[in-house]
C-alpha positions in Angstrom: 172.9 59.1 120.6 170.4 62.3 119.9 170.8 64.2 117.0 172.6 66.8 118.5 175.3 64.9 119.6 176.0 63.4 116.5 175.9 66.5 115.0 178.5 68.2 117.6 181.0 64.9 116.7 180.2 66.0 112.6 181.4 69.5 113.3 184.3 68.7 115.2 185.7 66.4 113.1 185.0 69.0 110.3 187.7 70.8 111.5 190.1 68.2 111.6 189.5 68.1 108.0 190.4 71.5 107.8 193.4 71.5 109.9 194.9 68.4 108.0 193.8 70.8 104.4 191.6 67.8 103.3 189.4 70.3 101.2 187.7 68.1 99.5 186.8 66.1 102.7 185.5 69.2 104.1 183.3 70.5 100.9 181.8 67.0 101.2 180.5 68.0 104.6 179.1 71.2 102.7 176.0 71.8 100.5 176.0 72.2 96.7 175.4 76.1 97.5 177.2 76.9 100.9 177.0 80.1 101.9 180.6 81.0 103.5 182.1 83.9 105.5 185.4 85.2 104.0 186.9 86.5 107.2 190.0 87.3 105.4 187.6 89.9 103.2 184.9 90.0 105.1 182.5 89.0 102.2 180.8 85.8 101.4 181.7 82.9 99.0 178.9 81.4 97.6 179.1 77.2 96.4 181.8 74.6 97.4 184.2 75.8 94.1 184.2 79.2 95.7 185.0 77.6 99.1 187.5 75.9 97.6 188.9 78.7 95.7 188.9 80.6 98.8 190.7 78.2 101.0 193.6 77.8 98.0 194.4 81.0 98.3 194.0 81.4 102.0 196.5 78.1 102.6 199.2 80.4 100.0 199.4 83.2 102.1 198.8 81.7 105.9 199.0 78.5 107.9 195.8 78.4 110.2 194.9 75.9 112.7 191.2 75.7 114.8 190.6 73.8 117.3 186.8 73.1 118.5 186.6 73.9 122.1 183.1 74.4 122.9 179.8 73.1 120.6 176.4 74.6 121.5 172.9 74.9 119.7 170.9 77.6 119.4 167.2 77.2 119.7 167.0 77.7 115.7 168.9 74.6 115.4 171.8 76.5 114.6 175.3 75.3 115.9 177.8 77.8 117.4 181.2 76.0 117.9 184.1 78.5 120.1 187.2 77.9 118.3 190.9 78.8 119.7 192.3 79.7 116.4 196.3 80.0 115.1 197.4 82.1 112.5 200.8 81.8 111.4 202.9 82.9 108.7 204.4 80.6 106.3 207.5 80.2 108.2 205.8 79.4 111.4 205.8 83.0 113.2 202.4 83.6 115.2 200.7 86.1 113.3 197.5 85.8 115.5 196.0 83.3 118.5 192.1 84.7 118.8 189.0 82.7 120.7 186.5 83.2 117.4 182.8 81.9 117.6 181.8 80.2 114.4 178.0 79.9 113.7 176.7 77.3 111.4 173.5 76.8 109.4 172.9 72.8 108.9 170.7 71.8 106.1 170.8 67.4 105.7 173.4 67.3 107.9 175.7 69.3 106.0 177.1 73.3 106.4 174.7 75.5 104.5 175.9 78.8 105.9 179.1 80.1 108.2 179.5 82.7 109.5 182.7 83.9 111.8 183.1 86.6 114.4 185.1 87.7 117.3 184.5 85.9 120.6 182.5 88.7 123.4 185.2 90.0 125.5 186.3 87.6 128.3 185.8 84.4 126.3 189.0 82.7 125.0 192.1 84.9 124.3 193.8 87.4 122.0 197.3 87.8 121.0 
């Protein structure tokens, strides 16, 4: 199996971590100083506590689910996963159901930087 691969199966079992709100499982995945895209605020939290804090207060107010779709690399070794994501509210109502491109920075294996952004029109869906 080449690096890549195992890489791709990393990732996408990252974000079963997330969708079953194993934090710590995910930070684990993460460096000491991750550098993370706050979509909700579009600013940045910087280290796994912020991450964390982040994610606490995003799990309050939302109930989010990604799913992996597509994993591909960019020739600076960066790894852009499509993602169909689910926003609901707390009592289950579809807030949202987006195609979103996340773009990650690997250092060691682990997340070192995210960043998030809309999927180019014609990719994925929007609701």
């Amino acid at each position: 199996m080449d690096q890549q691969h195992r890489l791709e199966i990393r990732l996408r079992s990252f974000y079963d971590l997330f969708n079953s709100r194993d934090i710590d499982g995910c930070l684990a995945r993460m460096t000491d100083d991750v550098d993370w895209h706050n979509a909700a605020d579009d600013t940045r939290e910087i280290g796994q506590e912020a991450v964390r804090g982040y994610w606490v207060r995003q799990f309050a107010l939302i109930s989010s689910r990604v799913t992996p779709m597509q994993v591909r690399f960019e020739p600076d070794g960066d790894a852009v996963v499509t993602v169909d994501q689910v926003v609901r509210t707390l009592d289950g109502s579809i807030r949202s159901h987006t195609t979103v491109l996340h773009r990650y920075r690997l250092r060691d294996g682990k997340v070192a930087r995210m960043d998030a952004s809309p999927a180019p029109a014609g990719i994925g869906r929007r609701i």
